[in-house]
C-alpha positions in Angstrom: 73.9 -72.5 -31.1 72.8 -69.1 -30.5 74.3 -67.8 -27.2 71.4 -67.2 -24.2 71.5 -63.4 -23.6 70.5 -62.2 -20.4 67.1 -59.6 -20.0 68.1 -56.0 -19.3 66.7 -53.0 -19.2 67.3 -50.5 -22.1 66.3 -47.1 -23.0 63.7 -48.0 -25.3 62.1 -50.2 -23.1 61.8 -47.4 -20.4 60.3 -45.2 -22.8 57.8 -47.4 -23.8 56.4 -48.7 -20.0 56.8 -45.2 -19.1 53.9 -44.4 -21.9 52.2 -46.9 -20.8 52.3 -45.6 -17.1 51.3 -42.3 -17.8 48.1 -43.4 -20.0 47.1 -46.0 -17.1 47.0 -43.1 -14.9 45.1 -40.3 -17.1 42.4 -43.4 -17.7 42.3 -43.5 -14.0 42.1 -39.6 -13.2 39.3 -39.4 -16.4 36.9 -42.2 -14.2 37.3 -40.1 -11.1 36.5 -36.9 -12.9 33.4 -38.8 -14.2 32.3 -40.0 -11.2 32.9 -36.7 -9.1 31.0 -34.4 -11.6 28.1 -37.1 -11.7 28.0 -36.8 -8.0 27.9 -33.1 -8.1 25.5 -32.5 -10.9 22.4 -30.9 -9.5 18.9 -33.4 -10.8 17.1 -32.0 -13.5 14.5 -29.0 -12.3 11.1 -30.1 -12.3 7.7 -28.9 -10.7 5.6 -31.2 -8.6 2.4 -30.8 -6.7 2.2 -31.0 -3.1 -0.7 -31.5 -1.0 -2.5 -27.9 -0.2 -1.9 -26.5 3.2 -5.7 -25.3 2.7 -7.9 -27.9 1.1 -6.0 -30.9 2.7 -4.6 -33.6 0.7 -6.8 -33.4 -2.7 -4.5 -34.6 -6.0 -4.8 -32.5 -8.8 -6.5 -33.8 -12.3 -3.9 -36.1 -14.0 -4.3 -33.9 -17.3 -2.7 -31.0 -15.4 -0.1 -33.4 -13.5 1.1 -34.3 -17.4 1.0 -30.8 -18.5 3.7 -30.3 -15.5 5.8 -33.3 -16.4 5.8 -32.0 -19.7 7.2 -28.6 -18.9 10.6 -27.8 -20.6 13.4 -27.8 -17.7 14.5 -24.4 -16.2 17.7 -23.5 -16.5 19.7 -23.0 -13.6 22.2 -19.9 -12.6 25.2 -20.1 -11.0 24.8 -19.4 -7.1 21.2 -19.9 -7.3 21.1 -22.2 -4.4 19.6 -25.6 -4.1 16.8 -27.0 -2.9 12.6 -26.1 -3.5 10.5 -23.9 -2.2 6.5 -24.3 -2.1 4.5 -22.1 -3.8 0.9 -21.1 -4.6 -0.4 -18.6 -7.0 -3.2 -16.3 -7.5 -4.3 -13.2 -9.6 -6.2 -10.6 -9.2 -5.7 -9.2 -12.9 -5.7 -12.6 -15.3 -9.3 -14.2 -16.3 -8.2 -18.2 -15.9 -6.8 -18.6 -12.3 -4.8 -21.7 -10.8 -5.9 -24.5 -9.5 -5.7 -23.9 -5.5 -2.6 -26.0 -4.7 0.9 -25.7 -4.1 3.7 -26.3 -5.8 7.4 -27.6 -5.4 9.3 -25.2 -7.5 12.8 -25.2 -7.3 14.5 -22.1 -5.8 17.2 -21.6 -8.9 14.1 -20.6 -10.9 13.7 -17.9 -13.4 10.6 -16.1 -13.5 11.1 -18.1 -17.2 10.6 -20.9 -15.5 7.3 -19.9 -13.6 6.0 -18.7 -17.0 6.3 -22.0 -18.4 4.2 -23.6 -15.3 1.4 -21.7 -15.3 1.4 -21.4 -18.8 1.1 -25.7 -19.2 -1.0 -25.8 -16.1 -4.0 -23.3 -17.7 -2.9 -24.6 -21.4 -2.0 -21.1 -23.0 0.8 -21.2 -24.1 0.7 -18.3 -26.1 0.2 -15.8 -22.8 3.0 -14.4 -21.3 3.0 -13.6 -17.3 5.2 -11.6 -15.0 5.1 -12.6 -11.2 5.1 -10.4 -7.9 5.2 -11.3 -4.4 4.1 -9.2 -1.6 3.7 -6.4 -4.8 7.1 -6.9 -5.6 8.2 -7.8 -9.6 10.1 -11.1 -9.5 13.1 -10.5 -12.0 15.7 -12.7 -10.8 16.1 -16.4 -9.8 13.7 -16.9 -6.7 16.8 -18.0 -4.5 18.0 -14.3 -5.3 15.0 -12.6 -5.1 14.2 -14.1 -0.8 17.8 -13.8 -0.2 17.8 -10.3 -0.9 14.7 -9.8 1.2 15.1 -12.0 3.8 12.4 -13.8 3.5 12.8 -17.9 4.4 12.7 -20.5 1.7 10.9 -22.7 4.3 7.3 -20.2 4.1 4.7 -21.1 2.0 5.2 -18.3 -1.2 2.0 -16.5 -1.9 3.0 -15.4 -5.6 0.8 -13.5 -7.6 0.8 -13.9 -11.7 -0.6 -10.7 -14.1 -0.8 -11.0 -17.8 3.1 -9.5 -19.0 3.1 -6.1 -21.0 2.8 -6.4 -24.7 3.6 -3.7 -27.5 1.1 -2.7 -30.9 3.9 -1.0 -33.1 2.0 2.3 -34.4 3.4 4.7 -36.6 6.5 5.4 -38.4 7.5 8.8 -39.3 10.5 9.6 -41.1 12.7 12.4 -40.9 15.7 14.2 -42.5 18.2 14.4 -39.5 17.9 13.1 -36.2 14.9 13.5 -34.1 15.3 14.5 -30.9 12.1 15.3 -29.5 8.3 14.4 -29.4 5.5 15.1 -27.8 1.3 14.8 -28.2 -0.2 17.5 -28.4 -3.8 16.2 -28.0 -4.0 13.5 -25.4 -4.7 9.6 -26.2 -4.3 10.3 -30.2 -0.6 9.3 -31.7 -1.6 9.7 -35.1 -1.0 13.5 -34.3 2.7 14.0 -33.1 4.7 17.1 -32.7 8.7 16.6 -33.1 11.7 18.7 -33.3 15.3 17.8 -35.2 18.5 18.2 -35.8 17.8 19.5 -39.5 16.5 22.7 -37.2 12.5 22.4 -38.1 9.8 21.3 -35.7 6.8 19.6 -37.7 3.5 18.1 -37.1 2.6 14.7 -38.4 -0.8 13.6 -39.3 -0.7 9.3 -39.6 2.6 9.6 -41.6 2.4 12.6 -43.2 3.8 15.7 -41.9 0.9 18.5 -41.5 3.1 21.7 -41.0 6.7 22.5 -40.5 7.9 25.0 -39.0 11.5 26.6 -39.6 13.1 29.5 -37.6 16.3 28.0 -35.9 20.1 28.0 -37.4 21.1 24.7 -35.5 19.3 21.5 -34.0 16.2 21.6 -32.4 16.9 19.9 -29.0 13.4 20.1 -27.5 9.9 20.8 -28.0 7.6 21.5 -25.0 3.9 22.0 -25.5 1.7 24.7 -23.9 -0.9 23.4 -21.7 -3.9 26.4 -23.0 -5.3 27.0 -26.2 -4.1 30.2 -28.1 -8.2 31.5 -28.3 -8.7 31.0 -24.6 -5.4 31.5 -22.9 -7.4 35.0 -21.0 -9.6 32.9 -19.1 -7.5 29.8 -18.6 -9.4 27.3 -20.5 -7.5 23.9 -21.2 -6.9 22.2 -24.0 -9.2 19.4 -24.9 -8.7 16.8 -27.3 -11.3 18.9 -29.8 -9.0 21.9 -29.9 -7.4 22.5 -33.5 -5.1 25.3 -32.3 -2.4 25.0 -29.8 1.4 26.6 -28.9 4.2 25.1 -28.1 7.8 26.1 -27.5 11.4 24.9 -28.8 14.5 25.5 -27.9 17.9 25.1 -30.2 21.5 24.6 -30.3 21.5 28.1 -31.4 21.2 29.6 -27.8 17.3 30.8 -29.0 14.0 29.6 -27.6 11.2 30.7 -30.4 7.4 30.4 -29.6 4.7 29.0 -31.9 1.0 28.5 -32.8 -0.4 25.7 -34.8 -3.3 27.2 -37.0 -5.7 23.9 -37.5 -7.9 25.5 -39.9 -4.9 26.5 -42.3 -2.5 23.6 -41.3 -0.3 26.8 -41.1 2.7 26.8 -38.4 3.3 30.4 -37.1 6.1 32.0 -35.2 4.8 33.9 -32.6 8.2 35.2 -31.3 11.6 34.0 -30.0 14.4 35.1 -27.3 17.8 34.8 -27.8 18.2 32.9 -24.3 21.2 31.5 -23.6 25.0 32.4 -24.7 25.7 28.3 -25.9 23.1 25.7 -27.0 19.7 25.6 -25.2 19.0 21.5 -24.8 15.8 21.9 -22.8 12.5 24.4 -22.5 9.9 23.6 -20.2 6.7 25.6 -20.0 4.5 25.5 -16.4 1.4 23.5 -16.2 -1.8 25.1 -15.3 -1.8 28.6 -16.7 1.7 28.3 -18.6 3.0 32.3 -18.0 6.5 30.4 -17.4 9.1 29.0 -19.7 12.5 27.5 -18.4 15.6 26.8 -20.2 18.5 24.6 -19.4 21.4 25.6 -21.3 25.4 24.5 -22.2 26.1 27.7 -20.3 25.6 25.9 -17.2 22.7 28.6 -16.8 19.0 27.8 -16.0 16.7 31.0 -16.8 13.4 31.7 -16.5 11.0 33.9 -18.6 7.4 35.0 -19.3 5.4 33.3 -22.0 4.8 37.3 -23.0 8.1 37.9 -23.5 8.6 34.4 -25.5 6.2 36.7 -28.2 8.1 39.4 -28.4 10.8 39.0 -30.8 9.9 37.6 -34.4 12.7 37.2 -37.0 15.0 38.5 -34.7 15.2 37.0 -31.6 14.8 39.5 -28.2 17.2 40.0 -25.9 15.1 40.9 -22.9 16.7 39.7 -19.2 15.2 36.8 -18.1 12.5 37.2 -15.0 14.8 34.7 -13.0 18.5 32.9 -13.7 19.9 30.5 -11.4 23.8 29.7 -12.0 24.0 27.1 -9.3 25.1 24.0 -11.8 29.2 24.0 -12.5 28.7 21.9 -15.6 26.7 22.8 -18.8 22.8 22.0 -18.0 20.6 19.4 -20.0 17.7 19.2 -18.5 14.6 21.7 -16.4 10.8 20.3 -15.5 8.4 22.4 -13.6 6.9 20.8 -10.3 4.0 18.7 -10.3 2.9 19.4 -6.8 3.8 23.1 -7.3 3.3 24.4 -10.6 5.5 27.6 -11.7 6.7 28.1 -8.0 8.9 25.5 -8.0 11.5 24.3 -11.0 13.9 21.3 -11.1 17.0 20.6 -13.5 20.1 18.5 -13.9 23.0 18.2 -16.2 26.1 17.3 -16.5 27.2 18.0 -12.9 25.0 15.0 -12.0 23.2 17.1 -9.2 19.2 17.5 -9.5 18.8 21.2 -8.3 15.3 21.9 -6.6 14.7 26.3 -7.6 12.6 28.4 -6.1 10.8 30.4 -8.6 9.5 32.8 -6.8 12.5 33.8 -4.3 15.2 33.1 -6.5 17.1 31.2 -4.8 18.3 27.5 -4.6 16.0 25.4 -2.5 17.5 22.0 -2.1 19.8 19.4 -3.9 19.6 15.5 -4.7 23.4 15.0 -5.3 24.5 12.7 -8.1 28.0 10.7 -9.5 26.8 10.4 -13.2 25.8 12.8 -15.7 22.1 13.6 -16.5 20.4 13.9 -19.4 16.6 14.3 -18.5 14.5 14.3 -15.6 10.6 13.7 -15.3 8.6 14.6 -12.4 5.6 13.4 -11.3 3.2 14.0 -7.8 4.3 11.7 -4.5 0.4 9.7 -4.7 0.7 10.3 -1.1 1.7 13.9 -0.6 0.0 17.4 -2.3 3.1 18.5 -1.3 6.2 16.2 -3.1 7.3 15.1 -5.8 8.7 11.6 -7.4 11.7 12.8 -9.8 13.2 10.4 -12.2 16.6 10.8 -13.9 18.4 9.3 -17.3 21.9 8.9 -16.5 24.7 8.6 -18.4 25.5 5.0 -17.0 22.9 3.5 -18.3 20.9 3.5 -15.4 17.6 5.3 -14.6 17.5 6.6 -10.6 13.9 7.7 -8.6 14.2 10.6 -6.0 11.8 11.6 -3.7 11.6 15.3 -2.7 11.2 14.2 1.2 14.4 12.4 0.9 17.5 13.4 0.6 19.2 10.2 -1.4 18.8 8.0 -4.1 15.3 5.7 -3.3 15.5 3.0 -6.3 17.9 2.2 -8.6 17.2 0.7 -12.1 19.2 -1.0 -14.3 19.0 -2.8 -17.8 19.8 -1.0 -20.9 23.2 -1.2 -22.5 24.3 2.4 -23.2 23.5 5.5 -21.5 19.7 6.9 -21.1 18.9 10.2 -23.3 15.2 10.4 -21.8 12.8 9.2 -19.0 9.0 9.6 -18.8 6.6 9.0 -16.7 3.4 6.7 -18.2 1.1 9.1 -16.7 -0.7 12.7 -18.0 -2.0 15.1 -14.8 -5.2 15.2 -17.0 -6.0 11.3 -17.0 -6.9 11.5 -13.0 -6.8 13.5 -9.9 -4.1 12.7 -7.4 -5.2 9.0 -6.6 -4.2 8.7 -10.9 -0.6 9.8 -9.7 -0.2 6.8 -7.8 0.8 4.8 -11.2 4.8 3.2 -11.2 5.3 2.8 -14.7 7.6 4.6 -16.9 9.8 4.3 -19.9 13.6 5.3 -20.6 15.0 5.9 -23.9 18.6 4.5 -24.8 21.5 4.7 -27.0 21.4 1.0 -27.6 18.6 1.8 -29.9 16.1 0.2 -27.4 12.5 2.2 -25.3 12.1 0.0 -22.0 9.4 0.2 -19.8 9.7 -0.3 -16.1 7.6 -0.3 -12.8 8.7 1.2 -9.9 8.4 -2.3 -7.4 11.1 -4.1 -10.1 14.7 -2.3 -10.3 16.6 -5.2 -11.7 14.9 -5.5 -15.2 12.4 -4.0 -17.6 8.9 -5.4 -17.6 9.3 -4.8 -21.4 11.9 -4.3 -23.9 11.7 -3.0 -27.6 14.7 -3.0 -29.3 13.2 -3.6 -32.9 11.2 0.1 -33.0 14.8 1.4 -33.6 18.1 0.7 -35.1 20.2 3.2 -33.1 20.1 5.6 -30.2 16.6 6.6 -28.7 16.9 10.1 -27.9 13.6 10.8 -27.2 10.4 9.0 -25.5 7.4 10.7 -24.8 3.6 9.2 -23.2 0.6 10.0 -25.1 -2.1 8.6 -23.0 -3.8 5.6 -22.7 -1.1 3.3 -22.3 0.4 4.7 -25.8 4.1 6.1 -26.1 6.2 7.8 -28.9 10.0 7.9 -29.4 12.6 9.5 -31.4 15.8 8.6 -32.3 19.6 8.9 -34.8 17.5 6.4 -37.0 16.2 9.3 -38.4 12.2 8.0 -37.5 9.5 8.6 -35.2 7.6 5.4 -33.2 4.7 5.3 -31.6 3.8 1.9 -29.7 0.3 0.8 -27.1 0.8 -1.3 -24.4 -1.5 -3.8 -23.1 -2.0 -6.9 -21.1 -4.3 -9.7 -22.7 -6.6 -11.7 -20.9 -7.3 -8.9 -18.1 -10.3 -9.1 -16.2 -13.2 -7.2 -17.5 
């Protein structure tokens, strides 16, 4: 008979319950993390109609209550906050409007999100829409964007929809080297486009074909700047119209020269009319006054900004003058990239920037620095436009070097907007407006465009700063150096691609 042994515990048996222990208890901590994140899971965003606060309890149609239920869901963002806000929209711009009710639309939105509504509520779904409220762009979630402004999420939101911008690719020029500037020179037609490169010629393209070309310098052209009369009339100070053949323009070059040039329309033939040996180091900018032109600034790696007659511009041929400059300002400690003449005051009055990140504000006529708008970041290019509401101001934009665009206004003394978006650093800003498409209620417009090294032309308006109303980054497959308005809603670009673009924007479905 086999002896009884008495139960005792052993190491293997511990081993074994102690497994068992420890699995019991992760099955048990996996069930409460289940239940926890269930409980904390926001419900799935949806829109629903809500009586309107102005024609009393009337139910929309049940076709557009299914085209609601039907939307895809918004994503959320982290920190958007909870909760709905109701909403109505109009438009002032857009042919189809909404039905006049509000909306419950939850507050961690994306203007995404309100595309999506009003797209399945007017069933066009092919129309794209950017929203505004109180004449401010929408660009973040609308939790963000009435925190920011204080505004309660308890008010009724009055939010107004306009057809989104849209792009027509034009275009495409090809070049040896680099392009690093282009301009129009007759207004509202891109098929005719002046540009400068690095292989050191300026040309003039006709569709894509190049018209002329013009060679003079021994190193990269940096910029072209156009002269605003016509070589036949420039005695009695007759503008250029679109039906002028013949026009000047300047360029300036790494070399240190600026040269002067006529285009000859009846010959196609590209002339040198003279050139100035400007600078002691690489001249990246020439700017040449509007109205009358008889002034040319140049911004220069010497950290010098000089200023010269468009008579003594002629003078030297071949060999480039060496006349003193009318005026030179050495007020920038850092090499210069950048000079625009004033809007509001024509050849009195000259800005330019660099790398010093300061926008200096020259007095033309006295000599002497004027004023300052006092920077961190390096600039690359500056545009200047007229205040709408002041004769007597400017609106100055810069491209920075950290990849963000910054708006001045000559009445104030700091920065007024910031924009942001882009990648890589900015090589060019532009204004989308031409002092010959309007008088000084024209000036009044917000849009412009930036040009970046991540290969991308974005165009903003001045009442959005966090995001770009539009984006093209398939005109170019690296760095934009150069962007330029034609007129008409039409721009141009340049870039290390090698190519020339030229793009329209529009809005479909405007009101007629």
């Amino acid at each position: 008979m086999t002896p009884y042994r008495r139960w005792s515990w052993r190491s293997g048996d511990v081993a074994i319950w102690s497994m068992l222990l420890f699995f019991f208890t992760l099955a048990l901590f996996i069930v409460y993390l289940n239940i926890s994140f269930a409980e904390s899971t926001p419900p799935p965003l949806h829109f629903a109609f809500a009586p309107s606060p102005f024609k009393g309890s009337a139910s929309p149609v049940a076709s557009i209550m299914t085209a609601v239920r039907n939307a895809p869901a918004v994503q959320a963002t982290t920190g958007a906050g909870g909760g709905s806000a109701m909403v109505t929209f109009f438009t002032t711009t857009y042919s189809k409007p909404m039905p006049e009710q509000s909306f419950s639309v939850p507050l961690n939105v994306l203007p995404d999100g309100l595309n999506q509504l009003v797209q399945n509520v007017l069933g066009v779904e092919g129309q794209n829409f950017d929203f505004l409220h109180k004449d401010e762009y929408i660009g973040t979630t609308l939790f963000r964007f009435l925190q920011r402004r204080g505004i309660s999420c308890e008010e009724l939101l009055n939010i107004e929809y306009t057809p989104a911008l849209q792009a027509k690719e034009g275009n495409l020029l090809p070049h040896d080297d680099w392009v690093s500037s282009v301009r129009a020179p007759y207004r509202n037609n891109a098929e005719l486009l002046l540009t400068g490169s690095y292989d050191h010629c300026v040309r003039l393209w006709d569709g894509d074909s190049c018209l002329a070309l013009g060679s003079f310098h021994r190193e990269a052209v940096k910029e072209v700047a156009l002269h605003p009369v016509t070589p036949a009339s420039s005695k009695i100070g007759r503008k250029r119209t679109r039906l002028d053949g013949d026009f000047m323009f300047a360029s300036a070059s790494k070399d240190g020269s600026v040269a002067a040039w006529k285009l000859d329309s009846s010959n196609s033939h590209m002339q040198l009319l003279g050139s100035i040996q400007a600078h002691t180091d690489g001249v990246d900018s020439v700017a040449i006054a509007p109205g009358d032109g008889r002034l040319v600034a140049t911004a220069s790696w010497d950290t010098t900004v000089k200023v010269f007659s468009w008579e003594q511009m002629m003078e030297g041929d071949t060999v480039p003058s060496k006349k003193a400059p009318l005026v030179a300002f050495t007020d920038h400690s850092r090499p210069v990239l950048c000079s625009r003449f004033s809007a509001a005051h024509g050849a009195a009055r000259l800005y330019s920037a660099g790398h010093d990140g300061h926008i200096k504000c020259l007095d033309t006529e006295e000599a002497q620095l004027q004023s300052q708008f006092k920077g961190d970041h390096p600039i690359n290019r500056i545009a200047v436009k007229p205040a709408g509401n002041s004769a007597a101001a400017d609106l100055l934009l810069s491209a920075c070097t950290d990849n963000r665009a910054r708006l001045f206004d000559t009445r104030q003394k700091d920065v007024v907007k910031t924009f942001s978006g882009p990648r890589q650093w900015l090589y060019s800003v532009v204004w989308l407006w031409d002092a010959q498409e309007g008088d000084a209620e024209h000036s009044g417009v917000s849009l412009f465009a930036v040009a970046s090294e991540d290969a991308t032309v974005r165009v903003y308006d001045l009442r959005c700063t966090n995001t770009a109303l539009l984006t093209l980054d398939a005109m170019h497959t690296d760095g934009v150096l150069d962007v330029t308005y034609v007129g008409q809603s039409i721009i141009a670009s340049g870039g290390k691609d090698n190519k020339t673009r030229s793009f329209a924007l529009s809005k479909e479905g405007l009101l007629s």
